[in-house]
N, CA, C and O of each residue as an XYZ file, in Angstrom:
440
protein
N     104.740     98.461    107.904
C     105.069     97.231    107.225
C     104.783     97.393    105.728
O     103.855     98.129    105.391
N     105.621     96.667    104.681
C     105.343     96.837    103.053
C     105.138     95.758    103.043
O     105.727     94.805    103.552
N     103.858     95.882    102.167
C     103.278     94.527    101.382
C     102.986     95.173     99.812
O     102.778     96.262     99.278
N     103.101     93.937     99.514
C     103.010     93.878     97.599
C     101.522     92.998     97.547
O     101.011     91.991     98.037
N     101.172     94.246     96.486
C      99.524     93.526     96.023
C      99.893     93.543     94.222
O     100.773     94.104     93.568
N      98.523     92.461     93.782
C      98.558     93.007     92.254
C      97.626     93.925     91.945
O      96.802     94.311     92.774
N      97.687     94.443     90.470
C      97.178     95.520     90.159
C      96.760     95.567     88.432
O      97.698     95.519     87.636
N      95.606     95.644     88.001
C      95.941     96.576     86.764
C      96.134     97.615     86.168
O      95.540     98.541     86.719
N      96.994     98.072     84.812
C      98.216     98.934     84.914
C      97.403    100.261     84.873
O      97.779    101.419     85.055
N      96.095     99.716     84.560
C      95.177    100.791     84.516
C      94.673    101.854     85.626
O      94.490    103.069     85.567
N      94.540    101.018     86.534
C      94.453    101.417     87.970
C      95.680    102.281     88.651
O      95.681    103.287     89.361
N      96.950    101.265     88.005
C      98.020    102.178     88.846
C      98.237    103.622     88.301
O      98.873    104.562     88.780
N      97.603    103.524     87.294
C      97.870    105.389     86.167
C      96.985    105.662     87.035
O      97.506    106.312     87.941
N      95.284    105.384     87.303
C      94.205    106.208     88.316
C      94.748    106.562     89.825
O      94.401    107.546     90.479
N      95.631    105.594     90.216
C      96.186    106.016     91.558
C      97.538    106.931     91.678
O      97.870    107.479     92.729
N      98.204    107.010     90.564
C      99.476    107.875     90.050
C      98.936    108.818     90.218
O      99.398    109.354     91.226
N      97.878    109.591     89.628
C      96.811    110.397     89.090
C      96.443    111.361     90.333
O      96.416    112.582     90.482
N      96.145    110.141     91.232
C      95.008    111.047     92.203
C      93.934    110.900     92.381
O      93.365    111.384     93.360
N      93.226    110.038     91.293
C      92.009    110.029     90.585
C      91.205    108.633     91.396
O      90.014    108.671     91.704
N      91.909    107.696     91.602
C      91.385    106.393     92.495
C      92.494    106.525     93.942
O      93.705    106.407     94.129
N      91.426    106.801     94.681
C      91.933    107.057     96.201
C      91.355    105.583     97.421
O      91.814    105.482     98.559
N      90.717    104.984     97.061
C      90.121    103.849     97.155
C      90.659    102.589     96.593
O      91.017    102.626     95.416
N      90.785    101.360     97.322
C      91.252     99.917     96.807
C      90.345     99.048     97.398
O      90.215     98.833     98.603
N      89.731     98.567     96.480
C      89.114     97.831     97.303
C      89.090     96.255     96.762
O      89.118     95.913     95.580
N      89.025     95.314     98.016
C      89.699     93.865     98.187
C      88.628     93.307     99.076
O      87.716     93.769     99.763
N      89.265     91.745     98.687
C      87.829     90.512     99.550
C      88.938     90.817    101.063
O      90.146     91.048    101.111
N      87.748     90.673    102.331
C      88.641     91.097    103.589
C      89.522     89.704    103.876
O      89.379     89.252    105.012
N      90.166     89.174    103.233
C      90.816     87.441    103.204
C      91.914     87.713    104.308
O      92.112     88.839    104.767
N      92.594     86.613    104.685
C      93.025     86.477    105.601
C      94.637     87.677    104.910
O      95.288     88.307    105.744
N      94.903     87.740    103.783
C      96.272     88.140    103.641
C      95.550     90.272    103.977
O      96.143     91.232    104.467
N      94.303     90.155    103.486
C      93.721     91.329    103.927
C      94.150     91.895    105.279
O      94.808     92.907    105.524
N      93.620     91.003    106.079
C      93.285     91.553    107.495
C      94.477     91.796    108.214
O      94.430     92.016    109.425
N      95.738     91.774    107.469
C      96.927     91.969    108.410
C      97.614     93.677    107.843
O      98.694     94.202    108.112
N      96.273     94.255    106.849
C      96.697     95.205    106.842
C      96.584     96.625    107.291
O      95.548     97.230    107.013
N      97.149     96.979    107.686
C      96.910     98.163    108.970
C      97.191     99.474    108.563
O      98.177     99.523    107.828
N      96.557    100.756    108.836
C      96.688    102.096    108.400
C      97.699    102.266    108.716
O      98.034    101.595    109.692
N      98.896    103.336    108.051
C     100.089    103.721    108.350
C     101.393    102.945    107.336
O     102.516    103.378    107.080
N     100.684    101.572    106.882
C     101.456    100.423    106.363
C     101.695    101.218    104.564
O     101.088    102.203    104.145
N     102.721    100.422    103.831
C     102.930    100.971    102.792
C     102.606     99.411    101.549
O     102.928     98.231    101.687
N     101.941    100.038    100.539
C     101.383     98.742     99.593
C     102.405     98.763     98.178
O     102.751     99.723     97.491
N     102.635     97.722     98.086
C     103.582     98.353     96.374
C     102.976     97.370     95.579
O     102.978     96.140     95.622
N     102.345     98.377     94.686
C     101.445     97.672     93.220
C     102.405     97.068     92.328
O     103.209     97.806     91.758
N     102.428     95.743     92.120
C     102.867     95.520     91.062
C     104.727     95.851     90.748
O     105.334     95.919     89.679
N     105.207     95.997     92.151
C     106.536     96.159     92.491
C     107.011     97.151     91.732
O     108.198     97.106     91.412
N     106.036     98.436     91.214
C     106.097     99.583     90.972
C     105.938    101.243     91.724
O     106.630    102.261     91.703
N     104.560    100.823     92.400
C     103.640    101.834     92.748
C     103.670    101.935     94.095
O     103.196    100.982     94.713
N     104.017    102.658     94.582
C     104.431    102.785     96.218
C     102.792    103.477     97.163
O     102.347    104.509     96.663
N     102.436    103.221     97.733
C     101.239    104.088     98.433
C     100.585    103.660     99.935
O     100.041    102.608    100.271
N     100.805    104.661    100.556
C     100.236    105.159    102.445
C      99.266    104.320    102.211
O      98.772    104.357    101.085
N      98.785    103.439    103.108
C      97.707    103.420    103.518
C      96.970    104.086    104.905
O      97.472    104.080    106.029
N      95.590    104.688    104.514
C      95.704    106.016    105.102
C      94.623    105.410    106.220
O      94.582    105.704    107.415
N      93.833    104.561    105.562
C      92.420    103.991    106.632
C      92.379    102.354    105.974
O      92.919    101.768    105.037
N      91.411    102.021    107.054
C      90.905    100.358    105.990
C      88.963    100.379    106.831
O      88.464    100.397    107.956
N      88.655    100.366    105.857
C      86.611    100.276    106.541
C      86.388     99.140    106.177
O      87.053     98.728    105.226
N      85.346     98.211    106.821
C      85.179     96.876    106.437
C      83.570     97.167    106.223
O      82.756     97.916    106.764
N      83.515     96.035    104.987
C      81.796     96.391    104.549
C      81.345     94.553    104.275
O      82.104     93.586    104.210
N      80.104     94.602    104.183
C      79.433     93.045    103.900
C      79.709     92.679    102.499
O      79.935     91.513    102.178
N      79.693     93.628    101.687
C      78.845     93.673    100.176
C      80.332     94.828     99.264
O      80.863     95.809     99.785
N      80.622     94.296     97.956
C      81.081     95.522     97.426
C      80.172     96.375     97.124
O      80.422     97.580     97.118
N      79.089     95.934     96.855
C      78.116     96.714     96.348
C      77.480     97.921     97.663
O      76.694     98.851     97.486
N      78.076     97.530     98.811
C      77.999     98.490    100.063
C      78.950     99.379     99.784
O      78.867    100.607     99.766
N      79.890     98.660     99.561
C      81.299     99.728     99.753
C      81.511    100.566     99.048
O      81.864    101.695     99.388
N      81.289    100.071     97.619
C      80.518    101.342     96.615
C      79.834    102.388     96.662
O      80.191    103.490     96.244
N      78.428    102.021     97.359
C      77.600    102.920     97.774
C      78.118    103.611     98.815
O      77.226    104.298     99.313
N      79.367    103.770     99.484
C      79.380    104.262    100.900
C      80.536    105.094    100.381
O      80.658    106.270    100.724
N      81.408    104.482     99.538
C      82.980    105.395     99.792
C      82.380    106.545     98.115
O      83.061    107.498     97.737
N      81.127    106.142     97.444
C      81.631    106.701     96.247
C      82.306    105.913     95.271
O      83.430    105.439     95.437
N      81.585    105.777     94.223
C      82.283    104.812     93.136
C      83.327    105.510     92.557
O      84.273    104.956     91.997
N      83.178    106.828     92.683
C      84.173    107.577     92.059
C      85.510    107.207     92.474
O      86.295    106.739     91.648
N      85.802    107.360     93.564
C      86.954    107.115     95.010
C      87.266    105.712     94.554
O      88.460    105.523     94.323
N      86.605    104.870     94.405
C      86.916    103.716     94.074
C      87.121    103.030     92.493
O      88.139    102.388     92.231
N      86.294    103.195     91.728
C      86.157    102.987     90.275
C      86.493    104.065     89.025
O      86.080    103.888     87.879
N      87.112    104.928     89.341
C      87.446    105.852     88.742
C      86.507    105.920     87.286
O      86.749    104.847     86.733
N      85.547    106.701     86.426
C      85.083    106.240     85.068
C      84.472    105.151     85.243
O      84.375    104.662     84.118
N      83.824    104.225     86.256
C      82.328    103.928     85.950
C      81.464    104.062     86.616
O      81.379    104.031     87.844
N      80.336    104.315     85.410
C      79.297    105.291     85.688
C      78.206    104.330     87.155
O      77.883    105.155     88.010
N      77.819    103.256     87.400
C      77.092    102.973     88.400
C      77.609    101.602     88.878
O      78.539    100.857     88.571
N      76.578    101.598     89.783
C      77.195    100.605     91.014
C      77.111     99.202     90.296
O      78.135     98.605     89.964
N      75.846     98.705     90.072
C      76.095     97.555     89.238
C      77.137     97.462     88.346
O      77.518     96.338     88.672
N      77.849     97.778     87.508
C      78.764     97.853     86.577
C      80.028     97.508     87.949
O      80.505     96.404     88.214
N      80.251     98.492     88.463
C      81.174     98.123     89.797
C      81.380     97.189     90.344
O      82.540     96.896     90.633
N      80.150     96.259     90.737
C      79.963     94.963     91.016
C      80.421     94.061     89.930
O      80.952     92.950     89.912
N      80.176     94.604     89.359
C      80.727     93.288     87.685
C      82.155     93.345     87.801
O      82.765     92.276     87.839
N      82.681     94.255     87.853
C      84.356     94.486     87.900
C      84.700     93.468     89.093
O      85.703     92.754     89.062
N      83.818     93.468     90.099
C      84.780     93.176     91.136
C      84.611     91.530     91.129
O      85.370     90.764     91.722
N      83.303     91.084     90.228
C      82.957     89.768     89.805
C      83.814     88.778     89.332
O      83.917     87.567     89.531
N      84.619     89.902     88.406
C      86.059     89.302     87.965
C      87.072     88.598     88.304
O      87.581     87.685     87.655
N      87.518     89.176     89.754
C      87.880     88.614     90.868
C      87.557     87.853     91.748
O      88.336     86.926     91.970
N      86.356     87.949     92.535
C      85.977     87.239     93.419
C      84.571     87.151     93.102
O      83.719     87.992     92.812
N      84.567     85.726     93.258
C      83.049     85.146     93.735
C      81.939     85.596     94.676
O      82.454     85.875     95.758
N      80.913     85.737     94.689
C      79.591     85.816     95.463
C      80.056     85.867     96.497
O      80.379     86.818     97.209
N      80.153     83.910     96.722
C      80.538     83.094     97.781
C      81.585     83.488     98.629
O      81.475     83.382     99.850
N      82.861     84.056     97.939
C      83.643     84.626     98.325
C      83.310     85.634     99.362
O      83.526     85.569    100.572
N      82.744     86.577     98.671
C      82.087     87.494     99.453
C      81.153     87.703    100.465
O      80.783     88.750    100.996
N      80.854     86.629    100.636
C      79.973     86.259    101.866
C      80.603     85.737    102.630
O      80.229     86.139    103.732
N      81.719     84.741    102.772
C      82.392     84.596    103.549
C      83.289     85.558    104.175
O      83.071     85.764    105.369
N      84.397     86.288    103.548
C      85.247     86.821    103.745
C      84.602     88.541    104.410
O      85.132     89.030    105.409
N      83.541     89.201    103.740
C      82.941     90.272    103.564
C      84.577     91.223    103.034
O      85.745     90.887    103.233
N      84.136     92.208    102.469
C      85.090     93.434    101.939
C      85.362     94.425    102.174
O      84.557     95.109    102.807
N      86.877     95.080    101.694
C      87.663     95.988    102.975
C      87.662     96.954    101.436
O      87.864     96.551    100.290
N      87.261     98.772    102.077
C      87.944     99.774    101.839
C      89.676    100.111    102.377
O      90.105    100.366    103.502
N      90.301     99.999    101.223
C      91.407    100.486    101.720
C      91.896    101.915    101.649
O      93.077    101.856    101.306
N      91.615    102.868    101.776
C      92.124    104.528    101.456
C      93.301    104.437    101.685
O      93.816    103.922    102.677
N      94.077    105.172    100.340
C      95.415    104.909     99.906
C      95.315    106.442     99.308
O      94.360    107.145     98.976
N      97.233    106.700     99.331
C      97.684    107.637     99.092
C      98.865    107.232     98.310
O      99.502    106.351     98.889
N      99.375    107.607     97.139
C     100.426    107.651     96.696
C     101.614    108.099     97.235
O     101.611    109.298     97.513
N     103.002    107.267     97.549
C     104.085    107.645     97.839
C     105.114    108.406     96.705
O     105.999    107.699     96.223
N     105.047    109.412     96.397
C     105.464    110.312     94.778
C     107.537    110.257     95.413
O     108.092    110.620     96.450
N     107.960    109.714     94.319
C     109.527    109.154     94.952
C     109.823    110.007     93.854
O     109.094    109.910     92.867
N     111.033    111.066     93.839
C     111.752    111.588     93.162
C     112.776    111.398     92.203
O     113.324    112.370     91.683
């Protein structure tokens, strides 16, 4: 199944790249219908496999577990990580919903 997420343009160069292999999202209800094998298009640009999905309590878990690298491409620690994702979603949010690793692969179209 293809679903369209948003993105910043920044991210989609780290996932063009190679470099961010990791997406990570509040597990919300438009979340949970997404399934390994499925295809995501960033920003009705960026085509990419989804390869796994791990569910965690905390970003600040999911961080610590997948590698900030995998996920945050260029920043240096987990707190900072958490701030990014602050941007987006609330605490509260996050306690309700808890948060999904998505491992993604770029679809490279000729």
């Amino acid at each position: 199944m293809e679903r369209q997420m948003g993105l910043k343009e920044e991210y989609l160069d780290l996932i063009r790249d190679g470099k961010k292999k990791v997406e990570g999202r509040l597990y919300d209800e438009k979340r949970r219908q997404i399934n390994p094998g499925d295809t995501i298009v960033f920003e009705g640009k960026l085509k990419v496999r989804v390869k796994s999905i791990r569910k965690y309590p905390s970003f600040k878990e999911m961080l610590e577990r997948e590698g900030i690298e995998r996920v945050l491409p260029g920043v240096h620690n987990i707190e900072e990580g958490v701030r990014i994702y602050r941007q987006f979603y609330t605490e509260e949010e996050e306690k309700k919903y808890g948060v999904v690793a998505i491992e993604i692969e770029p679809i490279l179209e000729e």
